[in-house]
N, C-alpha and C positions, 0 to 999 in steps of 0.2 A: 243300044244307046239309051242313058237316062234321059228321064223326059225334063223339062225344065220347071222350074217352079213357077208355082203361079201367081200375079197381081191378086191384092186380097180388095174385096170389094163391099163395099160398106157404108150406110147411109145413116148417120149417127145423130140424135136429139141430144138433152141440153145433160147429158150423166154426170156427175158427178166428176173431175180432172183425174181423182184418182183411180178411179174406173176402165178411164181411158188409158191411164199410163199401166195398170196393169194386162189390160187389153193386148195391147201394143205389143208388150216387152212378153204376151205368152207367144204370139205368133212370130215374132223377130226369133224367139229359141225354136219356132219350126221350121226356122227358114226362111221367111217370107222378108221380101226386102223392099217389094213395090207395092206402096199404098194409096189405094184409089179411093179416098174421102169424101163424102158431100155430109154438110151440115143443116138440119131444118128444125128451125125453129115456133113454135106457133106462139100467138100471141100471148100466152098468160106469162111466159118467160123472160125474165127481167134482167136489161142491158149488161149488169154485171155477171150472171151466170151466164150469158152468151158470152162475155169475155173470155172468164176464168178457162170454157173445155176449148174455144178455140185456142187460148193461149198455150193452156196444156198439148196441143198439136202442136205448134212450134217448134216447141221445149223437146218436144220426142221425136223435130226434125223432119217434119213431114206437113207439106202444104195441100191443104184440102184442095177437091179441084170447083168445089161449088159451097157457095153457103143463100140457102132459100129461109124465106120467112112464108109465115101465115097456117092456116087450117090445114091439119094434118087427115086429107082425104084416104080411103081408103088405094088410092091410084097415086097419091104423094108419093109414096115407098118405093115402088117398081118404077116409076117414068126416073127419078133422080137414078136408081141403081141402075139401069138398061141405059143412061147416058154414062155412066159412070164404065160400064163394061165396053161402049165402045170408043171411049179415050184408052180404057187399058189396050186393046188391039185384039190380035189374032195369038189364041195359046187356052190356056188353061185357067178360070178366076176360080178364087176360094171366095166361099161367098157368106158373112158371118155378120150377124145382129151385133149392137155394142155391148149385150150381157150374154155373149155365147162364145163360149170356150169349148174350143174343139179339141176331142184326143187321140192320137191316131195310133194305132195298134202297130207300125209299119213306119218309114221316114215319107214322105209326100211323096218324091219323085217312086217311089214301089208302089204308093198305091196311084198315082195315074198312071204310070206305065199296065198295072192291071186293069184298070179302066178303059185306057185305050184297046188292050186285048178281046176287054169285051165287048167293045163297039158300039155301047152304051153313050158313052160322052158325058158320065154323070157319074157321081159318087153320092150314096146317100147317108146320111145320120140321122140320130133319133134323141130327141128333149131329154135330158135327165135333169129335171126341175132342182135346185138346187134352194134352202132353204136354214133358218140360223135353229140352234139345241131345240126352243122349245117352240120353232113357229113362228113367234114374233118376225114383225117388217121391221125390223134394224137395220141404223147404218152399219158400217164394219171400218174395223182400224188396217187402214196401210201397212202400218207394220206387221199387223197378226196374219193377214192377209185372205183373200175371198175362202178359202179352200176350209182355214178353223174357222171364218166366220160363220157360214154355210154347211157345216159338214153331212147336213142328212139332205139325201137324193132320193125320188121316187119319179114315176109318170103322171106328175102331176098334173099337167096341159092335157092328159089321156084322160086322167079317171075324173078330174072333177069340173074341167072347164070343157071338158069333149069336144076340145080342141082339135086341132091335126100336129099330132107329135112330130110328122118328119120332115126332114129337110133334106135339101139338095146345097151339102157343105162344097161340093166341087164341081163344075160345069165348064166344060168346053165353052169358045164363044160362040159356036155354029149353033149353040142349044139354048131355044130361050126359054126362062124359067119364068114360074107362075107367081102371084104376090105372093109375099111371106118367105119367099124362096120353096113351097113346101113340094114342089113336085114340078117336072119335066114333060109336058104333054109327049109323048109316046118314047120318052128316055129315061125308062124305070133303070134305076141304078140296080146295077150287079150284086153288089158287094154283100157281105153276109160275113158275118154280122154287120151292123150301121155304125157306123163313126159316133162315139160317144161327145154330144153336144150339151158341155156342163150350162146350165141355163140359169143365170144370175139375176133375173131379174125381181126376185120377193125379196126385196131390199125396202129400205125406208122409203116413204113416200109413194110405193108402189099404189096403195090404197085410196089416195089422191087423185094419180094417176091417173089409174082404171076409172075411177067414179068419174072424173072427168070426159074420158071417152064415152061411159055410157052413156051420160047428158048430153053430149054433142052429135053422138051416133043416132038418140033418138030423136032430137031437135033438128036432124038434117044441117048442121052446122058442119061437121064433117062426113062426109060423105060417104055411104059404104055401097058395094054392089049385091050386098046378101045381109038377111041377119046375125051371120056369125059372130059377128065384132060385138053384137049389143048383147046375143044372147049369153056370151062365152063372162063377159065384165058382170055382166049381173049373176051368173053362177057364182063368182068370185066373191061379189062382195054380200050375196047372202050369207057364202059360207064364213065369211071376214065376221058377219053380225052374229051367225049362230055360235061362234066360239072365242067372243070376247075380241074382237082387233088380231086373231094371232089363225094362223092355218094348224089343224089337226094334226101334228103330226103323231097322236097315238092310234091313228084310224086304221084296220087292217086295213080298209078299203085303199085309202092311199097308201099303205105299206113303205115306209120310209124307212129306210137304213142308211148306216152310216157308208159313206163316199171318196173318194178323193181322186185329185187329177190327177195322183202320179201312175195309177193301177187306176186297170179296167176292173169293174167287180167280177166276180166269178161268177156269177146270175147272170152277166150282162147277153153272153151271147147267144141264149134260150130266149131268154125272153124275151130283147129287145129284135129278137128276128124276128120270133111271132107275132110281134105286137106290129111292127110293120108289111107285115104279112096279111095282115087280116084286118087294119084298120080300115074303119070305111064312115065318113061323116054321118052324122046322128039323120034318123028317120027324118025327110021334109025340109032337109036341109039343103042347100047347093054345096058343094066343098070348097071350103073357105078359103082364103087368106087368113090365119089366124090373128086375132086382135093381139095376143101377147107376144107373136112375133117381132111385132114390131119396137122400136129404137124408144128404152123406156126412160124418162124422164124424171 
């Protein structure tokens, strides 16, 4: 028997409308039909862009089940999403940031029926940072669409934010997942290779953004339970200052090549096994919640 598809679960800040509409309209072509929405807002956020993305929810027919205001604590993320999973009920959540497009090698219901096989109750995927020709935080045209906007991919949340690349794209409801989605205390996903998670968030504004977080992170204005969040935003925007406003992408170190949603890379399933394989949070660190996980603004 196939297995049934699963309610997509997602706790979304103030993106951009078009963002969300092409959000929406990748996982509706994987099937996905029931969307479990919360909105949060923090203060700097001003009454007409809280409009515009909730309206853009409407428009694409889908009623949030929650819209929160205020300080975007490190524990914001996971309490809206863990309410959010248990209005969806008893089955299967896909579990997805608003700049994380997932690509799945297989139709959904093949890969959780091999999921359930494994007894795991988790599927995992793994960052493939997504980013515009020369680096630059650009917006991008609707029409042209995320895919040319963006077209070079590397481990960028690996190599220079020494972030935690991986995530938990699919989880049972019996299974509770950690902030950031990045891990399943004792439900290490099966799967091999990891679900390709295109990561959309070095867009315009991102640089804002993050400097934003780090001022809050270290002013104890928003909250964190580790220094992941402050350390990860200030790797970022040093690297922002050492190369002019724009990310390196001629650095072997970060090794960017070109990408696209429609094909998995041929590099993807060497590498991206080992790299999850073997990743393990940086010396003196606790394992994070990743700061760029979260719902970017």
């Amino acid at each position: 028997m196939m297995s049934a598809l699963p309610s997509l679960i997602a706790v979304v800040g103030p993106v951009e409308p078009a963002l969300l509409t092409a959000w929406v309209n990748h996982y509706r072509t994987l099937g996905i039909e029931r969307f479990h929405l919360a909105f949060h807002f923090s203060d700097h956020v001003d009454a007409d862009r809280r409009h515009q993305v909730q309206a853009a929810c409407r428009e694409l027919g889908i009623v949030p089940d929650a819209v929160s205001e205020g300080p975007w604590h490190e524990h914001t993320n996971p309490r809206l999403r863990d309410t959010l999973r248990e209005r969806a009920g008893a089955g299967w959540h896909l579990l997805a940031d608003s700049d994380e497009l997932q690509a799945y090698a297989a139709p959904l219901a093949e890969v959780i029926a091999a999921a359930e096989a494994s007894g795991t109750g988790t599927v995992g995927g793994l960052m493939l940072d997504r980013v515009s020709t020369d680096g630059s935080l650009t917006g991008w045209d609707p029409a042209q669409g995320l895919d040319a906007s963006y077209p070079l991919g590397a481990f960028l949340t690996h190599h220079l934010l020494r972030g935690d690349p991986r995530k938990i794209v699919l989880a049972h409801s019996s299974v509770p997942v950690a902030s950031g989605n990045h891990r399943a205390e004792g439900h290490r996903p099966a799967n091999r290779p990891p679900v390709v998670v295109h990561h959309f968030k070095w867009r315009g504004g991102v640089d804002e953004d993050v400097e934003r977080r780090a001022r809050h992170s270290a002013d104890g204005t928003w909250q964190t339970a580790s220094p992941a969040r402050l350390a990860e935003a200030r790797r970022l925007l040093e690297h922002l200052q050492r190369h002019g406003g724009r990310i390196a992408v001629d650095s072997p170190r970060l090794d960017f090549r070109p990408v696209s949603l429609r094909t998995v890379p041929d590099w993807w399933a060497a590498e991206a096994t080992r790299l999850v394989a073997t990743w393990r949070p940086p010396t003196g660190q606790n394992e994070p919640g990743s700061m760029i996980s979260s719902p970017s603004s």
